[in-house]
Backbone as a chain_set.jsonl record, in Angstrom:
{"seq": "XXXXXXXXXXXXXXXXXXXXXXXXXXXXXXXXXXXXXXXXXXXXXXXXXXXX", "coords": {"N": [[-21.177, -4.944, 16.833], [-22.859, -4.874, 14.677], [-21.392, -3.709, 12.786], [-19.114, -5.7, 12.455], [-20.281, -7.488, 11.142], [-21.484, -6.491, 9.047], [-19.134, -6.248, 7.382], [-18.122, -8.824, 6.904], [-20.528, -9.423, 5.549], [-19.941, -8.016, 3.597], [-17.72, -8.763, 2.19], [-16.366, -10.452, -0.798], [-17.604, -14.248, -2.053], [-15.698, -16.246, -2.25], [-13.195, -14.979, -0.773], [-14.923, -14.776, 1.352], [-14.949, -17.533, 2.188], [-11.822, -17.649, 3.088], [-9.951, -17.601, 6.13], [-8.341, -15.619, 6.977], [-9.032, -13.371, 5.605], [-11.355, -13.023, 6.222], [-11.244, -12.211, 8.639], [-9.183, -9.943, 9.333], [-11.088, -8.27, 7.918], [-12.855, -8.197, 9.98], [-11.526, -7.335, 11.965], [-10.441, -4.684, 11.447], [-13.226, -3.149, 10.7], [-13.918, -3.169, 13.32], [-11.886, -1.456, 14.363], [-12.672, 0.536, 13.28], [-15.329, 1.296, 14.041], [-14.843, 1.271, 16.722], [-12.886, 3.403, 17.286], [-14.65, 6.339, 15.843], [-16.53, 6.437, 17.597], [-15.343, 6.212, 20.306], [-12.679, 7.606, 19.999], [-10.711, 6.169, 20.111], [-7.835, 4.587, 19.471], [-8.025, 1.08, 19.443], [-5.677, -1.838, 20.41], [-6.934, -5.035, 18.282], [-7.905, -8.09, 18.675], [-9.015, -10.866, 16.644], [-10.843, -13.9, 16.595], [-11.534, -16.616, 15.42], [-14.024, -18.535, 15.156], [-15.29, -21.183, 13.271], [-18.867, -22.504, 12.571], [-19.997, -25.29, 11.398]], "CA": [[-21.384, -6.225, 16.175], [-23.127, -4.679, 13.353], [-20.138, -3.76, 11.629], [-18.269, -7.134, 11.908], [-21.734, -8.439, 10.054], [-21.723, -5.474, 7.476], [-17.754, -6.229, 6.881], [-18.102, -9.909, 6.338], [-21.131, -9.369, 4.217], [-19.147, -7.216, 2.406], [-16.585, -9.501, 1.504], [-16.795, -12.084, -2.188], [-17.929, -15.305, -1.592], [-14.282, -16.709, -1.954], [-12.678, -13.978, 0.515], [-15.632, -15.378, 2.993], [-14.531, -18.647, 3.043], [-10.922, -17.268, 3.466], [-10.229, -17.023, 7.36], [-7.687, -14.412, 7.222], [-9.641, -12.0, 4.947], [-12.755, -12.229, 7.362], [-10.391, -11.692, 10.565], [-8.614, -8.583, 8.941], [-12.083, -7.14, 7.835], [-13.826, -7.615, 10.837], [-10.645, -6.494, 12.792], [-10.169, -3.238, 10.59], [-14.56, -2.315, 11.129], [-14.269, -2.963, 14.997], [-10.815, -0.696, 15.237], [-12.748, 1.885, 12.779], [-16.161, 1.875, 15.036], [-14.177, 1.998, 18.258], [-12.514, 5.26, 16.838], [-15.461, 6.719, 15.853], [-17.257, 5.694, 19.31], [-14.644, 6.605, 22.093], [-11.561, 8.578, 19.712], [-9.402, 5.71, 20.879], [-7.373, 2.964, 18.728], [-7.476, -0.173, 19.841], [-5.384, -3.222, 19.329], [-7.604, -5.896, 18.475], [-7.52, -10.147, 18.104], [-10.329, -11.342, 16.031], [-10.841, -15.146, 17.235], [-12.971, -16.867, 14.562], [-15.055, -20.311, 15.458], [-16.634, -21.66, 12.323], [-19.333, -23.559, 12.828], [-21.057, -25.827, 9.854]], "C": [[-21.943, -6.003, 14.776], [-22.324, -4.388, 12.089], [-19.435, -4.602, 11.62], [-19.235, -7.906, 10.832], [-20.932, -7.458, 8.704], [-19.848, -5.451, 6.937], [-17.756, -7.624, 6.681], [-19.123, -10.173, 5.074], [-21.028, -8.368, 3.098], [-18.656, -7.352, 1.473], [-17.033, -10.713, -0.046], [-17.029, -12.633, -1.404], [-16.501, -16.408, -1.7], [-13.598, -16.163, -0.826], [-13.479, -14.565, 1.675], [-15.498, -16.441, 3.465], [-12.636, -18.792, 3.609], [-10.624, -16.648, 4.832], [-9.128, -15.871, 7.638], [-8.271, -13.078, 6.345], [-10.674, -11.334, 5.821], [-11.963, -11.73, 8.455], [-9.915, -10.677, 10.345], [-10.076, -7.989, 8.946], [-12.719, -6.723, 8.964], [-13.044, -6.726, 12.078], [-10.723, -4.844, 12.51], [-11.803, -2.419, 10.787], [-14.508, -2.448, 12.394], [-13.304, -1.775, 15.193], [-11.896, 0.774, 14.643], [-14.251, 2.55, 13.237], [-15.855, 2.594, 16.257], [-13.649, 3.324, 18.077], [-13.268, 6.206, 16.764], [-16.313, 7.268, 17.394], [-16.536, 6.677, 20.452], [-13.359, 7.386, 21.652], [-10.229, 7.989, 20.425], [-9.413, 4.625, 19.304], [-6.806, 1.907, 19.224], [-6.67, -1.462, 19.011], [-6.39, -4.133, 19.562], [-7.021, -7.405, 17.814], [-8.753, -10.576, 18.052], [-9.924, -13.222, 16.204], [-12.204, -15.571, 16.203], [-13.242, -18.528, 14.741], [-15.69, -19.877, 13.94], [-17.493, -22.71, 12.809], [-20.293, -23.807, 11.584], [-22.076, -27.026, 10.578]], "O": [[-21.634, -6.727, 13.83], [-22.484, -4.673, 10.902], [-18.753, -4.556, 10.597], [-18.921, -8.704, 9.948], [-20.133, -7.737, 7.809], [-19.456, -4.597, 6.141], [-16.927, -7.692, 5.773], [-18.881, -10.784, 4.034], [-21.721, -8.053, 2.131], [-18.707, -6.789, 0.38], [-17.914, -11.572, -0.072], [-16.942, -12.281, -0.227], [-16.559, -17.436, -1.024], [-13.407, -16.914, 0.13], [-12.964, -14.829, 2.761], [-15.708, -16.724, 4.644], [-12.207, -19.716, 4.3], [-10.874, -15.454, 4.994], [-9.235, -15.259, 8.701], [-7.874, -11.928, 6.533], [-10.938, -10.171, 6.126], [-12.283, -10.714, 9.071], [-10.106, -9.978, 11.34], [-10.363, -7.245, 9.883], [-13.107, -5.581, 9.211], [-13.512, -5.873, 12.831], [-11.038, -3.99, 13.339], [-11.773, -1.207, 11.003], [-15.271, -1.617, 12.885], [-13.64, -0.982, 16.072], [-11.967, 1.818, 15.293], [-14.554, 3.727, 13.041], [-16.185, 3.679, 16.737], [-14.034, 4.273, 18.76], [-12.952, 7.17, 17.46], [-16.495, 8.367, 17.916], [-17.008, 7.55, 21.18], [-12.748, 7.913, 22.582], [-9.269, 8.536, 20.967], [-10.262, 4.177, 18.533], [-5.615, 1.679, 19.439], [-6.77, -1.922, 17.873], [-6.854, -4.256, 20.695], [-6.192, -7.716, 16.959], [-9.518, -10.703, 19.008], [-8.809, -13.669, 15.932], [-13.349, -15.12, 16.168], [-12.526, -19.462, 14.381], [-16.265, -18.862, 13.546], [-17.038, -23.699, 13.384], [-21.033, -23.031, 10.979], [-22.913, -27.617, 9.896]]}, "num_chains": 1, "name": "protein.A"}
């Protein structure tokens, strides 16, 4: 979870209100922890709720 944070607060402040930039980034730091982690690549589906 810490790297979906540290990949959205990564991103501009335009890109963050862009929901396909956050769903790629946080997709692209979960596949590149899990690799790290377990030496596997997963497919992943980033599912984003905003809530204001």
């Amino acid at each position: 979870i810490d790297d979906a944070i540290d990949a959205v607060e990564g991103l501009t402040a335009p890109k963050r209100r862009d929901d396909d930039s956050v769903r790629e980034a946080v997709r692209v730091a979960l596949r590149r922890s899990i690799k790290v982690e377990f030496n596997r690549r997963p497919v992943v589906e980033i599912q984003l709720v905003r809530v204001s």
